[in-house]
C-alpha positions as a Markdown table, in Angstrom:
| # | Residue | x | y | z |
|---|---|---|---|---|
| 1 | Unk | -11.1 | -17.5 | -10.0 |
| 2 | Unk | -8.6 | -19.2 | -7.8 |
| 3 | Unk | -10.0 | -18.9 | -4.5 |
| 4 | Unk | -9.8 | -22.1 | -2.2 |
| 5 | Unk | -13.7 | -23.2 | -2.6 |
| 6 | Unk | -15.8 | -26.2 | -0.6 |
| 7 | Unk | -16.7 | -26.6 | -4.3 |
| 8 | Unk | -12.9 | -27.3 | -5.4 |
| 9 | Unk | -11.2 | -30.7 | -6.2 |
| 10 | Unk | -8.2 | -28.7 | -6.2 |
| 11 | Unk | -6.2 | -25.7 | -6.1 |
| 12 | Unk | -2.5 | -25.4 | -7.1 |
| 13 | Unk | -1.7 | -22.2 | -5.5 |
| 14 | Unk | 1.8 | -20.1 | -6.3 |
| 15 | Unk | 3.3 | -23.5 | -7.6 |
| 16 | Unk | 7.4 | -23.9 | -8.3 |
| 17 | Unk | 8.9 | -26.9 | -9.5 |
| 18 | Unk | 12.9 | -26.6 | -10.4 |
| 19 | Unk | 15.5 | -29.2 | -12.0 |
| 20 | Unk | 18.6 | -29.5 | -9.5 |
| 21 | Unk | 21.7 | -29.8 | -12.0 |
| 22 | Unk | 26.0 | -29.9 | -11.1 |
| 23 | Unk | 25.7 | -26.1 | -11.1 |
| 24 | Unk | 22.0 | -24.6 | -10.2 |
| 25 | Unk | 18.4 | -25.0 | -9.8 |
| 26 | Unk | 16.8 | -24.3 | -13.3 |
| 27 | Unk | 13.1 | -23.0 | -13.0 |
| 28 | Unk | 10.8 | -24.3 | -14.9 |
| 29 | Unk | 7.5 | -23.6 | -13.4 |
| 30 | Unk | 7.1 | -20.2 | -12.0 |
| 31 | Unk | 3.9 | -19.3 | -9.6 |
| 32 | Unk | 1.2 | -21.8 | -11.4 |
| 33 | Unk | -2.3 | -20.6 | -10.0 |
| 34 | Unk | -5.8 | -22.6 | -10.8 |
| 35 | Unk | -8.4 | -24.4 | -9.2 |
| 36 | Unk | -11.0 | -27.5 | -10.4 |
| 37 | Unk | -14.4 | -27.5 | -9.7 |
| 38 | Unk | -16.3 | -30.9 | -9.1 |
| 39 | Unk | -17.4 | -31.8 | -11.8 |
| 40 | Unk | -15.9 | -29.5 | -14.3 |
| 41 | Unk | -13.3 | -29.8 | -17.1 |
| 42 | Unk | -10.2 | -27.5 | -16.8 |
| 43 | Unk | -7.7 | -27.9 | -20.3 |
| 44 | Unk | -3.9 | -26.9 | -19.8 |
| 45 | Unk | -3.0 | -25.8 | -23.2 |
| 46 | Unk | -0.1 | -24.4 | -25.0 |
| 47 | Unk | 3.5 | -25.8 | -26.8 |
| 48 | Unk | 5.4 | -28.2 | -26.2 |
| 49 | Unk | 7.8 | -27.4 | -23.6 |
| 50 | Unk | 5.7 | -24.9 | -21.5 |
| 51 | Unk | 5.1 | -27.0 | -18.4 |
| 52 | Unk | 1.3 | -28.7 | -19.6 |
| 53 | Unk | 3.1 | -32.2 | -18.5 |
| 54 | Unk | 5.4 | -31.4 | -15.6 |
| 55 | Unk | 2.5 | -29.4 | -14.1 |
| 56 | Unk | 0.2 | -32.6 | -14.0 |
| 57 | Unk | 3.8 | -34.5 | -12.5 |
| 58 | Unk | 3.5 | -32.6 | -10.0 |
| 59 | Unk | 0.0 | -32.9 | -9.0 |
| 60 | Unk | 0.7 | -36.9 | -9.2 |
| 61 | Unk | 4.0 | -36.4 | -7.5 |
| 62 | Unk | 5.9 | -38.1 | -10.4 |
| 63 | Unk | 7.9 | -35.8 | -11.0 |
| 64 | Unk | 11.9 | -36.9 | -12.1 |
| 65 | Unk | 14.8 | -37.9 | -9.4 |
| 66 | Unk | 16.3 | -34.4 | -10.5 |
| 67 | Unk | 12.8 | -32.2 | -9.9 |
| 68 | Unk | 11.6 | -30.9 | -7.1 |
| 69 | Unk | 8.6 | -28.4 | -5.9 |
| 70 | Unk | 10.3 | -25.2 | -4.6 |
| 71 | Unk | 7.4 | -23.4 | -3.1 |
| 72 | Unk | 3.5 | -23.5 | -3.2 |
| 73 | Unk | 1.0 | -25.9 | -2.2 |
| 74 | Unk | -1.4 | -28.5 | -4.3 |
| 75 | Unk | -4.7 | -28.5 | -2.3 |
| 76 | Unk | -6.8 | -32.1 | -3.1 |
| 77 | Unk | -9.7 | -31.9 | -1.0 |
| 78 | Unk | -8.0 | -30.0 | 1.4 |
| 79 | Unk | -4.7 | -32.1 | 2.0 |
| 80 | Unk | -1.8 | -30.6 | 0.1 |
| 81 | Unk | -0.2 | -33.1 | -2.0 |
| 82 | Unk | 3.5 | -31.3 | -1.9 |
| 83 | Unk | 3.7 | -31.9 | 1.9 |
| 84 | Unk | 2.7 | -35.8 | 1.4 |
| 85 | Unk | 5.7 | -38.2 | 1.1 |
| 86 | Unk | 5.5 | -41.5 | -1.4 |
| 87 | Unk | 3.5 | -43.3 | 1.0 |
| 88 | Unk | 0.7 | -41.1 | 1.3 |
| 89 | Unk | 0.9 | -40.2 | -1.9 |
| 90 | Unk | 0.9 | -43.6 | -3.1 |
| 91 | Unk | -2.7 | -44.4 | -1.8 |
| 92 | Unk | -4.1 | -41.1 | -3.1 |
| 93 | Unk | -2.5 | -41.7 | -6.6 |
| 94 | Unk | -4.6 | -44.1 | -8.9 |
| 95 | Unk | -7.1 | -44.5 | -6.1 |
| 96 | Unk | -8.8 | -40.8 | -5.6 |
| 97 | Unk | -6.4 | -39.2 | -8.2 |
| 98 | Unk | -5.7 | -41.1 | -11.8 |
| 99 | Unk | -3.5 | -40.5 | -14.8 |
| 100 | Unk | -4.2 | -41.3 | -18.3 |
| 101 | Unk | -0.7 | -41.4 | -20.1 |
| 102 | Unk | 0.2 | -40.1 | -23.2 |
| 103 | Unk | 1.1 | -43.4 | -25.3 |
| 104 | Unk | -0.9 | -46.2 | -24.4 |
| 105 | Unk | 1.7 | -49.0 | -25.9 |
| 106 | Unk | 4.6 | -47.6 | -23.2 |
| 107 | Unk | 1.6 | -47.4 | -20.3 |
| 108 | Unk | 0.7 | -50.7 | -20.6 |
| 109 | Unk | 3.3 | -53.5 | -19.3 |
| 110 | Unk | 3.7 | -55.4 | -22.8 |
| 111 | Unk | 4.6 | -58.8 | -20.3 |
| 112 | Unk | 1.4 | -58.8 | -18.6 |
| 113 | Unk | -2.3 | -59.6 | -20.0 |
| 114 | Unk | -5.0 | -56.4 | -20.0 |
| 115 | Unk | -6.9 | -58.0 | -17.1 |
| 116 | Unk | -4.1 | -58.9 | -15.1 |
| 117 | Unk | -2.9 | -55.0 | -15.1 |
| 118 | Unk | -6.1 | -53.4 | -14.5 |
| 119 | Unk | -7.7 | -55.9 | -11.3 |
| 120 | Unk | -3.9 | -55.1 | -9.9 |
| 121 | Unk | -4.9 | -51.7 | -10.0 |
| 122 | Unk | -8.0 | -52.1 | -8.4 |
| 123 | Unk | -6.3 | -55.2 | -5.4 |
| 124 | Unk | -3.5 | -52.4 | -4.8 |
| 125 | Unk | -6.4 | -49.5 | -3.3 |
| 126 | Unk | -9.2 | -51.4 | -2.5 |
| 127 | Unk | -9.6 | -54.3 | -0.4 |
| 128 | Unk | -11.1 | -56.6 | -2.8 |
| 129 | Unk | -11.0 | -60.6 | -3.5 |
| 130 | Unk | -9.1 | -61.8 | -7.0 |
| 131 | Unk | -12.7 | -62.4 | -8.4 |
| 132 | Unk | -14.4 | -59.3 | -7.5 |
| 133 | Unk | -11.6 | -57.3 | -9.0 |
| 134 | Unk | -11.9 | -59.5 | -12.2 |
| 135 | Unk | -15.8 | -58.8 | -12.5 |
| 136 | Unk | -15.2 | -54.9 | -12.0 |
| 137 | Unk | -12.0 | -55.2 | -14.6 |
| 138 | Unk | -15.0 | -56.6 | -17.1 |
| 139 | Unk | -17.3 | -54.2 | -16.3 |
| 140 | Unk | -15.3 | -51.4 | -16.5 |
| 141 | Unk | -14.3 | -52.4 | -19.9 |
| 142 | Unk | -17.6 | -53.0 | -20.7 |
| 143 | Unk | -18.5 | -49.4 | -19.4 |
| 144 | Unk | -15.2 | -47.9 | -22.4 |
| 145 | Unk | -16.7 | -49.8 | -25.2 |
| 146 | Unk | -14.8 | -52.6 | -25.7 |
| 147 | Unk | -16.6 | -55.5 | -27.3 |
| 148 | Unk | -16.1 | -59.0 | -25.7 |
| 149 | Unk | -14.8 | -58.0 | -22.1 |
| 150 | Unk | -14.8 | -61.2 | -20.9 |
| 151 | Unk | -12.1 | -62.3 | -23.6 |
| 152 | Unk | -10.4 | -59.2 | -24.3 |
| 153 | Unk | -9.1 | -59.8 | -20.2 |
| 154 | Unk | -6.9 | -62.5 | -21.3 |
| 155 | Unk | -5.0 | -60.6 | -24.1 |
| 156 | Unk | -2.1 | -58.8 | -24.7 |
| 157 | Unk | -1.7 | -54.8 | -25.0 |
| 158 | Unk | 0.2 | -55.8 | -28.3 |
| 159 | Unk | -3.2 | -57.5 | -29.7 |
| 160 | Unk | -5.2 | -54.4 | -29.8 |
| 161 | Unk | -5.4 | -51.3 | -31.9 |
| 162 | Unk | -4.4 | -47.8 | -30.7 |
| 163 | Unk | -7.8 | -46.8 | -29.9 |
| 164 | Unk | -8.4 | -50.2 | -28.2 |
| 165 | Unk | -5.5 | -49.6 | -26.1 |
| 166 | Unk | -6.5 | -46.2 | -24.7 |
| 167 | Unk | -9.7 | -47.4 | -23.8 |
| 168 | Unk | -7.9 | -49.8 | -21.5 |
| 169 | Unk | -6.0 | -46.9 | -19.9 |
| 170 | Unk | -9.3 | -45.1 | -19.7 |
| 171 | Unk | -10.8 | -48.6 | -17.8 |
| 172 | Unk | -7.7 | -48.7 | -15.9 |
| 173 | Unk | -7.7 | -45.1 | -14.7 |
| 174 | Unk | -11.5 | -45.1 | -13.7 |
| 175 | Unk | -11.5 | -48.6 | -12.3 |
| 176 | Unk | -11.3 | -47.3 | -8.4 |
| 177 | Unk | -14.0 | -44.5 | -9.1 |
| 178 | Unk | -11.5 | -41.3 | -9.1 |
| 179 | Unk | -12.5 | -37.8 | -7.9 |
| 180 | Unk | -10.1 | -36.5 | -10.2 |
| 181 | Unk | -8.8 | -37.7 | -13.7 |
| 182 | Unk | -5.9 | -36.0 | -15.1 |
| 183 | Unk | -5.5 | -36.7 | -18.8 |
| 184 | Unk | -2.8 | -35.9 | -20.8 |
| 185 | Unk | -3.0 | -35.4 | -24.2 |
| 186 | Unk | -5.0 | -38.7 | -24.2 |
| 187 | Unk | -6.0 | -38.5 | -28.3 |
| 188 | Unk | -2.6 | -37.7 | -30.1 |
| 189 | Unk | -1.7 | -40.5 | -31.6 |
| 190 | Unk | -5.2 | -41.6 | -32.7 |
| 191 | Unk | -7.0 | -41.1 | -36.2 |
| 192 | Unk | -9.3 | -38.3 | -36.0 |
| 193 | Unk | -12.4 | -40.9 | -35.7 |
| 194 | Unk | -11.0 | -42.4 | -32.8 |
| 195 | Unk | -10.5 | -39.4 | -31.4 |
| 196 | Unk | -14.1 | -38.1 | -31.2 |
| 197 | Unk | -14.9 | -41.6 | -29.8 |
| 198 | Unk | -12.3 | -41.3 | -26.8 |
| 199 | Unk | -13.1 | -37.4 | -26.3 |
| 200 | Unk | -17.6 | -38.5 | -26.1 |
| 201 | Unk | -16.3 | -41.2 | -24.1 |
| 202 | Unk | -14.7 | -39.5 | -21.2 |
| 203 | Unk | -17.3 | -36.5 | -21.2 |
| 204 | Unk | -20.1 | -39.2 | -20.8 |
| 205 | Unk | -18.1 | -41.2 | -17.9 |
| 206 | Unk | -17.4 | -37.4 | -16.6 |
| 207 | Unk | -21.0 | -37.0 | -16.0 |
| 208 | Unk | -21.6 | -40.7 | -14.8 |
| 209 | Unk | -19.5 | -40.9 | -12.1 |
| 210 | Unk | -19.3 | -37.1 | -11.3 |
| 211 | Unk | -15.6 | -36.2 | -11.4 |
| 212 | Unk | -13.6 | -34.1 | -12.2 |
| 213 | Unk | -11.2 | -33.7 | -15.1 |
| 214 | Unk | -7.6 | -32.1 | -16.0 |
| 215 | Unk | -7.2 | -32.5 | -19.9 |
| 216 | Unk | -3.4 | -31.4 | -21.0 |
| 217 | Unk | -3.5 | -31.0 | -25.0 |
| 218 | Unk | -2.1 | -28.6 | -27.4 |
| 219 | Unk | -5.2 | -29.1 | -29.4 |
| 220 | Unk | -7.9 | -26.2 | -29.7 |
| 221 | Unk | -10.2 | -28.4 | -31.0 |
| 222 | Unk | -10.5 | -30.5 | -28.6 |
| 223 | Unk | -10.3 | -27.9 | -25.9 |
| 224 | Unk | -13.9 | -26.2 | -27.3 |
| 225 | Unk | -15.1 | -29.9 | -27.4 |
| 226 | Unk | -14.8 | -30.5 | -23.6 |
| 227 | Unk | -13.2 | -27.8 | -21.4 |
| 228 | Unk | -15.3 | -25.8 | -19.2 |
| 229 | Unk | -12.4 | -23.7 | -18.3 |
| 230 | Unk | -8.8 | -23.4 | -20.2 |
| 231 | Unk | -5.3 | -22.5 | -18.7 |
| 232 | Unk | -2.9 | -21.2 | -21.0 |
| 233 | Unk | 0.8 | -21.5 | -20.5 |
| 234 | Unk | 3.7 | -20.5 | -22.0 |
| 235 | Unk | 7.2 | -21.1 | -21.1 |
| 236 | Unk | 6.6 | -21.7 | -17.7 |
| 237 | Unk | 4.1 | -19.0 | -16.4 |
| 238 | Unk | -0.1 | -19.0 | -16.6 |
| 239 | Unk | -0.6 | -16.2 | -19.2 |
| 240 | Unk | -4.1 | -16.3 | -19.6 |
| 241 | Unk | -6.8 | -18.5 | -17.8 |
| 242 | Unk | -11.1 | -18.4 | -18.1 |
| 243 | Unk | -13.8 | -19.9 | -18.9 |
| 244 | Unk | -13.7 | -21.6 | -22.6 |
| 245 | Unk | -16.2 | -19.5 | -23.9 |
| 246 | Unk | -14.6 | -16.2 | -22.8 |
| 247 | Unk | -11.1 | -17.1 | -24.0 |
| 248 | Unk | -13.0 | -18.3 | -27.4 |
| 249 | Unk | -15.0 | -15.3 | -28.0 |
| 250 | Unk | -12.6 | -12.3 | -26.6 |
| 251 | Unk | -9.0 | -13.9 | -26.0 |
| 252 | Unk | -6.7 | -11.4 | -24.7 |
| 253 | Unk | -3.1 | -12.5 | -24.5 |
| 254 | Unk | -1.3 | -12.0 | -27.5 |
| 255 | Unk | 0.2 | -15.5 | -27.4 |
| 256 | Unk | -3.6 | -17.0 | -27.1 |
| 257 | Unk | -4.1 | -14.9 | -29.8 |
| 258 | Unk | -1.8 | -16.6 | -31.9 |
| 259 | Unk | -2.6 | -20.2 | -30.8 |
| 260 | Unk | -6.0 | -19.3 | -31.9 |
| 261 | Unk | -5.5 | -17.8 | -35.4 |
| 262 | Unk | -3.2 | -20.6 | -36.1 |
| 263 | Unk | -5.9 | -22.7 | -36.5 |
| 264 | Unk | -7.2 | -23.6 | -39.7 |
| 265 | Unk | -10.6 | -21.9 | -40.9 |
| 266 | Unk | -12.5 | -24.3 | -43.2 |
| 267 | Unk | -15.1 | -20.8 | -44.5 |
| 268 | Unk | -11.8 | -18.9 | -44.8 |
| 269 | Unk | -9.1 | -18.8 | -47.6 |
| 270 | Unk | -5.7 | -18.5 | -46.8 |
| 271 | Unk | -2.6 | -17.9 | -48.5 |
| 272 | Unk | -0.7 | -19.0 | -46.2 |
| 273 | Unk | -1.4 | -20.2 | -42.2 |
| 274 | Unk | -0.7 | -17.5 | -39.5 |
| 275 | Unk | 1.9 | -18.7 | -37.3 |
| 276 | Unk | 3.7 | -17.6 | -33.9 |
| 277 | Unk | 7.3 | -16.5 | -34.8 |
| 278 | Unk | 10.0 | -17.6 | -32.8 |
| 279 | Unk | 10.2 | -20.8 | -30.3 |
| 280 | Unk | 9.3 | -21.2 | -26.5 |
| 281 | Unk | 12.7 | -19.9 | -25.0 |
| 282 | Unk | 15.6 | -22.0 | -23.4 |
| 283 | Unk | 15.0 | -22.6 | -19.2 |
| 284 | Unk | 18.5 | -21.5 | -18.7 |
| 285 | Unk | 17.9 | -18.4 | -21.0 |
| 286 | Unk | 14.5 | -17.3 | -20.0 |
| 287 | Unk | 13.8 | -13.5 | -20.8 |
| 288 | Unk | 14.1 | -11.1 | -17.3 |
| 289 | Unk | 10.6 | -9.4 | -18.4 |
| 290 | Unk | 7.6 | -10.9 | -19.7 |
| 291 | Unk | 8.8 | -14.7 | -21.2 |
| 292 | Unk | 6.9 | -13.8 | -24.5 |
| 293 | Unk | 8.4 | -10.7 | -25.3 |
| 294 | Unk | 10.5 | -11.9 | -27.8 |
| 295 | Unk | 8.0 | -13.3 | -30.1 |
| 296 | Unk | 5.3 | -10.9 | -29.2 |
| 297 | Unk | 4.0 | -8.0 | -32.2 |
| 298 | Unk | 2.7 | -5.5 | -29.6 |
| 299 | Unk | 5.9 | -5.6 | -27.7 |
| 300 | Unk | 6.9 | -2.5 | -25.6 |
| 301 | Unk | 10.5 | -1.4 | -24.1 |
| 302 | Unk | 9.2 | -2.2 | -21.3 |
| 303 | Unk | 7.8 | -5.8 | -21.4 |
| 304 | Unk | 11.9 | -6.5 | -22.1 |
| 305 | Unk | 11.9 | -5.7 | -18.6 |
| 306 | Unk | 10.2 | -5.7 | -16.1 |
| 307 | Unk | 7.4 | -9.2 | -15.8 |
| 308 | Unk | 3.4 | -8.2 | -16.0 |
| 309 | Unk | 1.2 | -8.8 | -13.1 |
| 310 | Unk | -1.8 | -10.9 | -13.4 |
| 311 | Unk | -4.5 | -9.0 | -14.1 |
| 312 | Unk | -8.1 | -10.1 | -13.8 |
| 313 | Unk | -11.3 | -8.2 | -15.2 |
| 314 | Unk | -15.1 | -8.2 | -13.9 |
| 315 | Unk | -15.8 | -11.5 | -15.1 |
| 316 | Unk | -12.9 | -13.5 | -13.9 |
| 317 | Unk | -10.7 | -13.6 | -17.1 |
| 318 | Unk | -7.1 | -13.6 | -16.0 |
| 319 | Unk | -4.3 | -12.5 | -18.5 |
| 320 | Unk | -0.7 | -11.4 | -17.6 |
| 321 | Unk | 0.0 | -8.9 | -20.4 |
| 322 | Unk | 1.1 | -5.2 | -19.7 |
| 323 | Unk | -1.8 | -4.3 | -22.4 |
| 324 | Unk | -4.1 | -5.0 | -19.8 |
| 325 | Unk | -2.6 | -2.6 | -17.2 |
| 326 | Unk | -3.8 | 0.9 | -16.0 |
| 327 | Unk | 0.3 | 1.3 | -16.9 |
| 328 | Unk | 0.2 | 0.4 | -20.6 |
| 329 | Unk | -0.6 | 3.6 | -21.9 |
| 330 | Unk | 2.5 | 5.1 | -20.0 |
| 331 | Unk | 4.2 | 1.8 | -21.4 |
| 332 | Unk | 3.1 | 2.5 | -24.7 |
| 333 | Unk | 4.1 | 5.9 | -25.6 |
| 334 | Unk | 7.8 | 4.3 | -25.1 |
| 335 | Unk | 6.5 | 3.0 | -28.4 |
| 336 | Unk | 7.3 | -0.1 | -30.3 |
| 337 | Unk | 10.8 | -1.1 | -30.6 |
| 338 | Unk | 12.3 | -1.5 | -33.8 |
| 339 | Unk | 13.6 | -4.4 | -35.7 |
| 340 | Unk | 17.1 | -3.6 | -35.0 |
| 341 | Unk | 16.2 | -2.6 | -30.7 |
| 342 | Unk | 13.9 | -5.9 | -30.5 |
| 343 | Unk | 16.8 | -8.2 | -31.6 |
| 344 | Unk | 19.1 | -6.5 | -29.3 |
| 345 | Unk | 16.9 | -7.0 | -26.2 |
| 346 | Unk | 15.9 | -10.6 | -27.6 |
| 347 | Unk | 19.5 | -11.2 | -27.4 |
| 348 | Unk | 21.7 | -13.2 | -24.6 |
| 349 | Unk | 23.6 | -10.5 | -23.1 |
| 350 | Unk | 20.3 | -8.6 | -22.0 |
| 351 | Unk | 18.3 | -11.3 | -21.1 |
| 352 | Unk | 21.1 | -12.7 | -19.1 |
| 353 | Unk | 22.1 | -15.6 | -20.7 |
């Protein structure tokens, strides 16, 4: 699934990205693999904390003073971002490449009128006069649904709602015609209403202006709304990555697993929600086999130690679970380790913390 295509937007291939600090270099992301079709929808999903965000960072080259890629390459159209330095990167970011933020209100300069910061954006890539970039400003507010373009320009990101405000970074984002938008978690802090609206909004400019889109979200929901493929991560690592109606239907990974029976079931009654045990584990204290041994049910001796390949089946579904191994039924007649063994291989000393 993650070969280099002519079709591909872009690949991340074997990505690294570490945080420098007095001592070490902390890993955070450990051999990201994926690639983005034109045209097509790929959604990063999983916790918070398991590298959704720093992996889009990364593809923006954003990422802190303190974080740096290690190894890998990020193919766009060929040209691999981690190679470029600010300059180059600088005219491929918000120009072929653009980011919708998180929280609208801390995007947006609060000093500076909605019109000002968007024909900025379009003046700083494309050689355009103050008017023409003022017309396109309209017109690509026009084109997000915003009533009254004309007088909205001259307001201030305080004097419209939340959903008002992420149609402005929506404008903003597509304003120099992208190949590739990268979206993260663009519907959070908006009522569910809203949300729909935003979520119709960017599938329908998707297929206007034929790009493509990274969506980052912890949200199933909206993942079956709009992904044609899903990545799922967890502390780090890819554990599990297809097409959204193969993950739906048969999802493999038992971390997946949970993520989706954690959702609620409106023809289902439930004593109580099913949840996933445990947290996403500390950087510095990451376990030495597979990272979700810890909290995992079907947890082996072995998955304590040594980390499961990637393994990929006939139709391109990718999961890194020993399950899914020709060695799990060697693996398995270890058999499942007890309450009292699991906590002692969950615990610092093994995992070498």
């Amino acid at each position: 699934m993650n070969e280099v295509s002519e079709k591909s937007n872009l690949d991340v291939k074997n990505l690294h990205v570490g945080f420098q600090t007095k001592k070490s270099v902390i890993k955070i992301l450990n051999g990201i693999d994926f690639s983005v079709k034109k045209g097509e929808t790929l959604c990063i999903v999983g916790e918070s904390g398991c590298g959704k965000s720093l992996t889009s960072l990364s593809i923006m080259g954003l990422l802190p003073k303190t974080g740096n890629i290690t190894a890998g390459e990020i193919l766009f159209d060929g040209k691999d971002l981690a190679k470029l330095n600010q300059k180059q990167l600088s005219s491929i970011r918000g120009n072929e490449i653009s980011m919708i933020f998180q929280e609208p209100m801390t995007s947006l300069n609060p000093v500076h009128r909605i019109g000002k910061q968007i024909t900025e954006s379009i003046r700083l890539h494309q050689k355009v006069r103050k008017k023409e970039a003022e017309e396109r400003a309209i017109e690509m507010l026009r084109l997000v649904g915003i009533p009254s373009p004309e007088k909205r320009i001259h307001q201030y990101p305080h004097e419209l709602s939340g959903g008002m405000r992420q149609r402005v970074m929506i404008a903003m984002a597509l304003s120099c015609k992208p190949k590739l938008l990268i979206a993260d978690e663009p519907t959070t802090a908006l009522d569910v209403t809203i949300q729909a609206q935003i979520l119709e909004l960017i599938n329908k400019l998707k297929q206007e202006m034929e790009m493509s889109i990274v969506m980052i979200t912890h949200d199933l929901g909206v993942v079956s709304e709009i992904a044609d493929s899903v990545l799922v991560m967890y502390a780090g690592e890819v554990v599990e990555y297809s097409d959204v109606k193969s993950l739906f239907r048969n999802p493999q990974h038992p971390y997946t697993k949970g993520l989706i029976e954690s959702i609620p079931k409106m023809d289902v009654e439930m004593a109580e929600l099913p949840v996933i045990k445990g947290s996403v584990p500390d950087p510095m204290e990451m376990p030495t086999g597979c990272r979700f041994s810890t909290r995992c049910p079907y947890a082996q001796a072995a998955c304590f130690y040594e980390v499961p390949p990637m393994e990929e089946s006939e139709d391109s579904h990718q999961v890194r679970c020993w399950m899914y191994s020709e060695r799990w039924e060697t693996i398995e007649r270890e058999g499942i380790l007890d309450d009292c063994s699991r906590e002692t291989a969950a615990s610092r000393e093994l995992i070498g913390g």
